[in-house]
C-alpha positions in Angstrom: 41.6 -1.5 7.7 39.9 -4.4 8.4 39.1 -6.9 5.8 35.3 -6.6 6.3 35.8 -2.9 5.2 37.7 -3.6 2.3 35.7 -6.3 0.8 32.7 -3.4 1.3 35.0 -1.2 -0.2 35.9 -3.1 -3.4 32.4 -4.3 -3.7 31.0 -1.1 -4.1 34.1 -0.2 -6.6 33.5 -3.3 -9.2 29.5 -2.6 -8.5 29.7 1.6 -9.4 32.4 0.5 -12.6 29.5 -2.3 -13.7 26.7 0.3 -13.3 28.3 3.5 -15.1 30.3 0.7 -18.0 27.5 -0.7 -18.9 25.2 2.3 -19.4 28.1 4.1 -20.9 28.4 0.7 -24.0 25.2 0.9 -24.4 25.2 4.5 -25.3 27.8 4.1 -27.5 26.7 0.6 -28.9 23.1 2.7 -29.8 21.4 0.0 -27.5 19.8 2.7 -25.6 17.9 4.1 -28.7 17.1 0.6 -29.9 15.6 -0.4 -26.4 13.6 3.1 -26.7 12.3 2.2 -30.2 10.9 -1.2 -29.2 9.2 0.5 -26.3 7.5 2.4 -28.1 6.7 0.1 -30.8 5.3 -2.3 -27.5 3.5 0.6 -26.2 2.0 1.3 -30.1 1.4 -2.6 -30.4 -0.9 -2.7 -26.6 -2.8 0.5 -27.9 -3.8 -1.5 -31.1 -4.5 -4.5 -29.2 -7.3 -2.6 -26.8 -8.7 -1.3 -30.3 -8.8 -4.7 -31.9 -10.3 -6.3 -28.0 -12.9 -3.5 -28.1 -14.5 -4.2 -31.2 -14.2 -8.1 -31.2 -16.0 -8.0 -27.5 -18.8 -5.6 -29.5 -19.2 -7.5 -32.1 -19.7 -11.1 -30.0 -21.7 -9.5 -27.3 -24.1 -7.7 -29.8 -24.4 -11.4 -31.5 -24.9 -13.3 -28.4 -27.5 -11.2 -27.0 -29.3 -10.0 -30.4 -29.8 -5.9 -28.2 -29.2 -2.4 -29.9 -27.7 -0.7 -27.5 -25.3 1.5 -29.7 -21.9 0.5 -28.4 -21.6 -1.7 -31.6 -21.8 1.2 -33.9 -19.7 2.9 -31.3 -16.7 0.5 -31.8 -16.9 0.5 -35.4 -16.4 3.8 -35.1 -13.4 4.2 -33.0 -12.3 1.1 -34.7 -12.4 3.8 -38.1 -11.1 6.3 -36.9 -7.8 4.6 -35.3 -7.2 2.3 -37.9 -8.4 3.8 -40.8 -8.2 7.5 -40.5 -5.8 8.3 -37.6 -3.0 5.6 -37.7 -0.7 5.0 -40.8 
């Protein structure tokens, strides 16, 4: 075998061992759940942050232009119902 072939070969050998190790310690080290809890808790944390956005951009655009469109009231009440009602 030439040595071209066998560095390919080892390469991929020490490469599959790294892949399959490291998923398999991070099973058994729980890492896997804990990476899944602070996605969600990320994905939680963005949904909040659209919430809060929402009604901040309401409350400054309903002040800077003085109008009575409705989507003030409208935020307040998403804003309730999220944070106050739905979410825990």
């Amino acid at each position: 075998m030439s040595d071209t072939v066998m560095v390919a070969l080892i390469s991929g050998i020490v490469s599959l061992i790294i892949n399959f190790g490291s998923k398999w310690l991070d099973h058994k080290n729980g890492l896997a759940a804990d990476i899944g809890e602070i996605k969600e808790s990320v994905g939680e944390l963005k949904r909040n942050n659209g919430v809060y956005g929402d009604m901040v951009y309401q409350m400054l655009d309903h002040m800077a232009t003085n109008n009575n469109s409705g989507e003030m009231k409208r935020a307040l009440d998403e804003y309730n119902a999220f944070f106050r009602k739905g979410q825990k």
